[in-house]
N, C-alpha and C positions, 0 to 999 in steps of 0.2 A: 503656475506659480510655485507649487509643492516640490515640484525637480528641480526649481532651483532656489529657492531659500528654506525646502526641507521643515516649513511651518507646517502644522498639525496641530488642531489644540486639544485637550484633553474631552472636549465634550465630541468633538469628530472622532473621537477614535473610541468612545462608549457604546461598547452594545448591550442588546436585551436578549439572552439565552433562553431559547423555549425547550421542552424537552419532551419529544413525541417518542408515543410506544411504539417498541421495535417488533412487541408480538399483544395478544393477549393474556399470555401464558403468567409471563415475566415482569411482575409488578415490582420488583425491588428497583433500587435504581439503577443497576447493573441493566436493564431492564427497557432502558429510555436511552433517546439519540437526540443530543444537546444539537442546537442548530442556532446561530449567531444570527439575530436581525442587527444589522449595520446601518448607520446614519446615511444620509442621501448623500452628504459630503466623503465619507472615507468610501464609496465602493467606489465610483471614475477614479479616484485618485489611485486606488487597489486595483481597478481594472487597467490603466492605464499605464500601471508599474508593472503588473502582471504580463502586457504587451511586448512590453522592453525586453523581459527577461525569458520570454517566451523561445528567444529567435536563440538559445543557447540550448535549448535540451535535444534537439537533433544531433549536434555535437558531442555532446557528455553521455547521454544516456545510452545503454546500449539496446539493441535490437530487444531486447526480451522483456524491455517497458512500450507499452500499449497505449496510455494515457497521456495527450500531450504534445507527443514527438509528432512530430509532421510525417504523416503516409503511413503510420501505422493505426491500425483501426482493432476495434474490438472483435470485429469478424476474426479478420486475422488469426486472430488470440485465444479465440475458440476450436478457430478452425488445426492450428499445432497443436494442443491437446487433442482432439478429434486422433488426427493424422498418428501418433504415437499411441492412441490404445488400440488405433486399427492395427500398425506396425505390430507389436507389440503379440496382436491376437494372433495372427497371420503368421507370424516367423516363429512365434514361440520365445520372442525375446524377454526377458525377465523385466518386467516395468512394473515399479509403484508411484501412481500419485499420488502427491501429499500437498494440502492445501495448508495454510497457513492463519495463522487468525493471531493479531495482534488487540488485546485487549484497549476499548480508546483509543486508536494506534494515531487519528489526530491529536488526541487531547495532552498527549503523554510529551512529545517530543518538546526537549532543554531548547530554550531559548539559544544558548550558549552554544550547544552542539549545532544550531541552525545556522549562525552567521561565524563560524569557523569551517564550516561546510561550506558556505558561499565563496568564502575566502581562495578554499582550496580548488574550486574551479575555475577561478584566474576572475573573479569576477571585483570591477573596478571600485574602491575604496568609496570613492563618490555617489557610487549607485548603492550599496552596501550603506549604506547612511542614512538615506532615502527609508530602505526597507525597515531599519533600526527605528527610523522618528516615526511611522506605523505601528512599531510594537512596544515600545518603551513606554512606559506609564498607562496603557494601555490597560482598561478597566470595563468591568461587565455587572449587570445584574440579572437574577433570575428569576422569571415570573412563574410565580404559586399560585395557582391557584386563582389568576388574575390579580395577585400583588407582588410586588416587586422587592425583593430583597436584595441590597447590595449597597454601594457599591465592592464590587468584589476586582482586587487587583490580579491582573492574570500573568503570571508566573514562567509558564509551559505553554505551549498549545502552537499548533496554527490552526486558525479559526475555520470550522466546518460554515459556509455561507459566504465564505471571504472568495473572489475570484482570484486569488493568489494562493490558495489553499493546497489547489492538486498539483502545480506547478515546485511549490515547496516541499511541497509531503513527498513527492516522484524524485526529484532532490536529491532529499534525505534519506529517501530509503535506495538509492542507487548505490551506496557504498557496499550494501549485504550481497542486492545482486551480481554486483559486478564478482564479489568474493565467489560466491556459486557457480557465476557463471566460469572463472575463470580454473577451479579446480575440480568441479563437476564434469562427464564424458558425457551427457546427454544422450537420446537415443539416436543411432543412424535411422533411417528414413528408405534410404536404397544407396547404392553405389557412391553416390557423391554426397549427396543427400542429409545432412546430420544438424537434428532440429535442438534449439538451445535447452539446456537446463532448466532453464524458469522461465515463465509466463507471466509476467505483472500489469495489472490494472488499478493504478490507485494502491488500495492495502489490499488487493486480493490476491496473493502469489501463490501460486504454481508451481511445484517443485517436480521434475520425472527421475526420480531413482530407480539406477537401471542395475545398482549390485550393494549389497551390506555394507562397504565400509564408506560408501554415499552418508550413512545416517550421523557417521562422527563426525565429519565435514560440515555437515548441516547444522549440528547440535553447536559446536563451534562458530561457528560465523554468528548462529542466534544470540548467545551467550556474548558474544563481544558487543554486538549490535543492540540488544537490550542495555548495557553495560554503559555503552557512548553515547545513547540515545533517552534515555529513560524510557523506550518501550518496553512494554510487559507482554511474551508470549503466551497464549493463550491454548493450553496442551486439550481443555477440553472441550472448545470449538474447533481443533484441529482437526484435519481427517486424513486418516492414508484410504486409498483405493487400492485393491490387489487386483492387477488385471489376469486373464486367463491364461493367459501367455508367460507369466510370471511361474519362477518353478521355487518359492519361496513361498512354505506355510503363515510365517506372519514374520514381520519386516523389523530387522534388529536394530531398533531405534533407540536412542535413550532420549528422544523429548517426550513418552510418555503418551503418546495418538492411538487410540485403538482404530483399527480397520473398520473399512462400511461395504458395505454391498453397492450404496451409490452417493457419489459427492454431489452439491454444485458448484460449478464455476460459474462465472460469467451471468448468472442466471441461466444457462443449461445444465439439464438433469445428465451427469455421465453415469453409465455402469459399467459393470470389466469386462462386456464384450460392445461391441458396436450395435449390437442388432439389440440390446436391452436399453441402449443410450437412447434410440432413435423412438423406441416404445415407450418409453418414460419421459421424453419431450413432446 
């Protein structure tokens, strides 16, 4: 009935914010990971919209998004990272990995910049209305302590617990990659062989910088990309990895990343050669 008179009424579309620790270290709020409990009524309606819009990201998204797109898996995703610091060790070719970390990188994104985004993948005014009557007036409260404060009107966000969440967030963040991907050289692999720029999962990307002026490219696209988005990069979760093959002492960056001995992706442990990746997995 929702896809076609686009009703929703303000208590469907209410949730309850809990907010679990991200570590034990970290008790400020910066600290905790907001999680959306949703009504019984708005998630079929959110999974069932999420279905629709599903069958587009095979099309739009390119190769170097993981999350989502039909026939690309997380293996995958691991496994071209993998495959470039092995390249990388072996050839002597100059590679830095640089992981990215966007602060909130759900909570942050403009309502506005999301359904001007939608817009611009040709997607139809009538479905785009649909996802509108889901998020307009659309309100939260947050449980303290076992009590509820709120209600809190929500502004930003696509909701982390929404099954339209990674579908939208992948989205949204395809306009930076596609930037990277399409001015970035990536590393060759062997003769034919040349593996993309970036590796995305969700908010976890993957950058392989294979020469110095990679880093103004990048610092650039972030800059625009925080700018249109309201995301906020986060320089001191970020990390470069200098692999051994790399003939650069420390990597001419202006975002501000100090180097590590070992990043994770993916929830795998990498280090800058293959045979210390595989001992610290």
């Amino acid at each position: 009935m929702f896809l076609h008179n686009k009703k929703i009424t303000p208590q469907q579309k209410h949730g309850i914010i809990v907010c679990l620790p991200q570590s034990n270290v970290d008790r400020t709020p910066n600290g905790y990971r907001p999680i959306s409990l949703l009504t019984t009524e708005y998630k079929p309606l959110a999974r069932i919209t999420a279905r629709h819009l599903r069958h587009i990201l095979k099309d739009h998204l390119h190769t170097s998004h993981f999350c989502g797109v039909p026939g690309n898996s997380i293996l995958e995703a691991a496994a071209l990272v993998r495959d470039a610091i092995a390249y990388s060790e072996t050839s002597g070719s100059p590679l830095f990995v640089l992981t990215f970390d966007f602060q909130h990188a759900f909570d942050r994104i403009f309502h506005h910049y999301l359904f001007q985004i939608l817009h611009r993948y040709g997607i139809s005014e009538w479905f785009i209305e649909r996802l509108h009557a889901l998020y307009e007036n659309a309100t939260v409260s947050v449980q303290i302590n076992g009590a509820l404060a709120g209600p809190i009107p929500i502004q930003s966000a696509v909701r982390q617990g929404c099954p339209l969440s990674i579908i939208l967030y992948a989205l949204c963040l395809h306009p930076i990659l596609r930037t990277l991907e399409d001015n970035l050289p990536g590393i060759r692999l062997g003769r034919s062989t040349r593996s993309p720029p970036v590796v995305a999962y969700v908010d976890d990307v993957t950058v392989l910088v294979t020469q110095p002026g990679d880093f103004t490219i990048i610092h650039e696209a972030v800059r625009c990309y925080d700018k249109a988005t309201g995301a906020k990069f986060n320089s001191q979760k970020s990390k470069v990895l200098p692999i051994v093959g790399g003939k650069w002492s420390q990597p001419a960056t202006e975002l501000g990343i100090e180097s590590h001995d070992q990043v994770r992706i993916l929830g795998i442990q990498y280090g800058t050669t293959i045979a210390k990746s595989v001992k610290d997995s």
